[in-house]
C-alpha positions as CSV (number, residue, x, y, z in Angstrom):
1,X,19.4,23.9,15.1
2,X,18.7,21.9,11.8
3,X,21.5,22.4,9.0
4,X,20.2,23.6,5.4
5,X,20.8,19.8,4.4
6,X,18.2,18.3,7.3
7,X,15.4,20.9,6.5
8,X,15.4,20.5,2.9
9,X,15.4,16.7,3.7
10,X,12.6,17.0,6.5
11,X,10.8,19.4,3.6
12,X,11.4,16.7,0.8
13,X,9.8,13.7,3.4
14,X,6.6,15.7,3.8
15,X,5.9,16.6,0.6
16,X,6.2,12.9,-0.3
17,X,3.8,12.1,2.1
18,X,1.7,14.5,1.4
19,X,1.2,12.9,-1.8
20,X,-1.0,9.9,-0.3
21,X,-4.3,11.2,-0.1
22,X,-7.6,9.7,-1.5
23,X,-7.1,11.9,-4.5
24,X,-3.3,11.3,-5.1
25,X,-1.8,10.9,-9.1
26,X,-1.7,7.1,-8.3
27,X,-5.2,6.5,-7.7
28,X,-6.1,9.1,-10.6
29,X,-3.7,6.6,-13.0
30,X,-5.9,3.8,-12.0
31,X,-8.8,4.9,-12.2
32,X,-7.7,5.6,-15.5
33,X,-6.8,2.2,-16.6
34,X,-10.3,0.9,-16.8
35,X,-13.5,1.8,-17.8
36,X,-15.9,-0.3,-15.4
37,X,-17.6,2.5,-13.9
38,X,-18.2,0.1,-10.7
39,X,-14.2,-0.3,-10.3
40,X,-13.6,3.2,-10.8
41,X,-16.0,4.0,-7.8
42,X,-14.7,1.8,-5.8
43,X,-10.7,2.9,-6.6
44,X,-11.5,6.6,-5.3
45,X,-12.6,5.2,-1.9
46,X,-9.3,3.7,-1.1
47,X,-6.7,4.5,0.9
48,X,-2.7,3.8,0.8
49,X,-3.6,1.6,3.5
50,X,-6.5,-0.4,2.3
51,X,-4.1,-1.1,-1.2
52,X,-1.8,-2.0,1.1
53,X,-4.3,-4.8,2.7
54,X,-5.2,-5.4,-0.8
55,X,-1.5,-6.2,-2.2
56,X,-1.1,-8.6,0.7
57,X,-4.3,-10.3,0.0
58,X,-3.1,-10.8,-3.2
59,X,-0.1,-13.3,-2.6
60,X,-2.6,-15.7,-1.4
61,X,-5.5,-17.5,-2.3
62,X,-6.8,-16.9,1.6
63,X,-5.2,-15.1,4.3
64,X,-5.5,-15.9,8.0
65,X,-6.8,-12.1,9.0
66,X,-4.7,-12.5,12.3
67,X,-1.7,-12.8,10.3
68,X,-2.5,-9.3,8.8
69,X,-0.8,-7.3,11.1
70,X,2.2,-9.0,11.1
71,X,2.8,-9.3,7.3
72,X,1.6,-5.0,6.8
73,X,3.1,-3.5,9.8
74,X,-0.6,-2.2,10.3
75,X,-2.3,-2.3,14.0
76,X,-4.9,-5.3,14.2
77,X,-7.6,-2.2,14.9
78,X,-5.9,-0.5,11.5
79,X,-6.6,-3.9,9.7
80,X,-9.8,-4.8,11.1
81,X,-11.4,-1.8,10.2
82,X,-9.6,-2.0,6.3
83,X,-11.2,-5.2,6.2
84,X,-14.4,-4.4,6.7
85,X,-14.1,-1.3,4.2
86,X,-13.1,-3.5,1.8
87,X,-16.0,-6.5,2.5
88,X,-18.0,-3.2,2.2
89,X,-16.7,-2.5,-0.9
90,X,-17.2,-5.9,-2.5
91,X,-13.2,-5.9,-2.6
92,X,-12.7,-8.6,-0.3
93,X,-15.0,-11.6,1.7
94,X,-14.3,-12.8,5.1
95,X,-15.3,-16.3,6.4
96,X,-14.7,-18.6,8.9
97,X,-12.0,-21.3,9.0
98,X,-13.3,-25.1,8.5
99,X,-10.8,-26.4,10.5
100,X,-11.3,-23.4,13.3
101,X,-14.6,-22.0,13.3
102,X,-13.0,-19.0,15.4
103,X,-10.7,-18.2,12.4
104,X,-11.3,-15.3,10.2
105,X,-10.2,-16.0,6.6
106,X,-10.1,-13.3,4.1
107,X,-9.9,-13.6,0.7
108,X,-9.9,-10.9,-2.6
109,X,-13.2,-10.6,-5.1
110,X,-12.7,-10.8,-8.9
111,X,-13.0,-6.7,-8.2
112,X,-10.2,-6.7,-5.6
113,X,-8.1,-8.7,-7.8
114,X,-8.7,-6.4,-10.4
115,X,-7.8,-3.6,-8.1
116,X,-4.4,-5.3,-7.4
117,X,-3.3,-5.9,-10.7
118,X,-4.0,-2.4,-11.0
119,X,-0.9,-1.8,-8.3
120,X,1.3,-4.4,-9.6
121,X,1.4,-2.5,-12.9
122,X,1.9,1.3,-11.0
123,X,4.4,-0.6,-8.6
124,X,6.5,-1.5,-12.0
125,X,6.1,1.9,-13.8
126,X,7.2,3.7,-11.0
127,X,9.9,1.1,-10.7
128,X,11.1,1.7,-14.3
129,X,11.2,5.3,-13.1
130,X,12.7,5.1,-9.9
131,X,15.5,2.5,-11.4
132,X,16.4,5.5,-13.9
133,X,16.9,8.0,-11.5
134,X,18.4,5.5,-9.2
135,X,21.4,4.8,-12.1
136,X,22.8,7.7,-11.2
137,X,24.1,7.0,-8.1
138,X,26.4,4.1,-6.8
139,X,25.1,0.9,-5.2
140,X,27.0,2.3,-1.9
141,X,25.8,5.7,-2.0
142,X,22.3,4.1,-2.4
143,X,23.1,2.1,0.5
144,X,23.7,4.8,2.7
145,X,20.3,6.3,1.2
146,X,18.4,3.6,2.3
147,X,20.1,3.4,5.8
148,X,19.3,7.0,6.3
149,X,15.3,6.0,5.3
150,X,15.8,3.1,7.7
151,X,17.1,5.3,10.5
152,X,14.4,8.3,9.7
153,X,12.0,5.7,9.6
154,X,12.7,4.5,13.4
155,X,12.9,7.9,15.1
156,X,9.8,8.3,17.3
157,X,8.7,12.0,19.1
């Protein structure tokens, strides 16, 4: 049987991940932070997932989409099938390779950009945030955090 401690934990895990949805506060902020009507309808058709493509397409000027998988932790279906949301969505262009016709490349539009600059500023306020409630521990008790996460984060059923 579960102590008090592992419950409440279990209970505090889902309702943090029951906070990604495709109406979640984050998505609600960003949609906020601009006005163009087009970004704003293409913001509440994303998923944690397809931002998460997006933030990875944004360290690069093009990305090999084989090399997707690796770099997310995604499934090559998961990513394939982001891709083509976003292509859909006019957040992202795919093209072939001129040295490899075979390739796939994948690059972010102006809008996709847009979309993760919108990220790169929630990831720092919520880093501001985080870093304030963080202060109140030690460095070693948040390293024992984080190894729990890391351990959580491995069990399979």
């Amino acid at each position: 049987m579960p102590t008090p401690q592992i419950v409440q934990l279990m209970a505090e895990l889902n309702t943090f991940m029951t906070k990604d949805s495709l109406n979640d506060h984050e998505k609600q902020w960003a949609i906020k932070q601009t006005t163009d009507p087009d970004l704003q309808a293409q913001l509440k058709q994303l998923s944690t997932t397809d931002i998460k493509i997006i933030a990875q397409l944004a360290e690069r000027e093009a990305t090999h989409a084989k090399a997707l998988p690796t770099m997310t932790g995604l499934s090559q279906a998961t990513i394939s099938r982001g891709l083509t949301k976003l292509a859909k969505l006019g957040l992202a262009a795919k093209f072939r390779s001129l040295q490899n016709n075979k390739e796939i490349l994948v690059h972010l539009t102006t809008a996709g950009q847009q979309v993760a600059q919108l990220h790169d500023k929630l990831d720092a306020a919520i880093a501001v945030k985080a870093s304030a409630i963080a202060a109140e521990y030690s460095a070693a008790e948040l390293d024992r955090f984080i190894g729990l996460m890391a351990k959580i984060n491995q069990i399979e059923p």
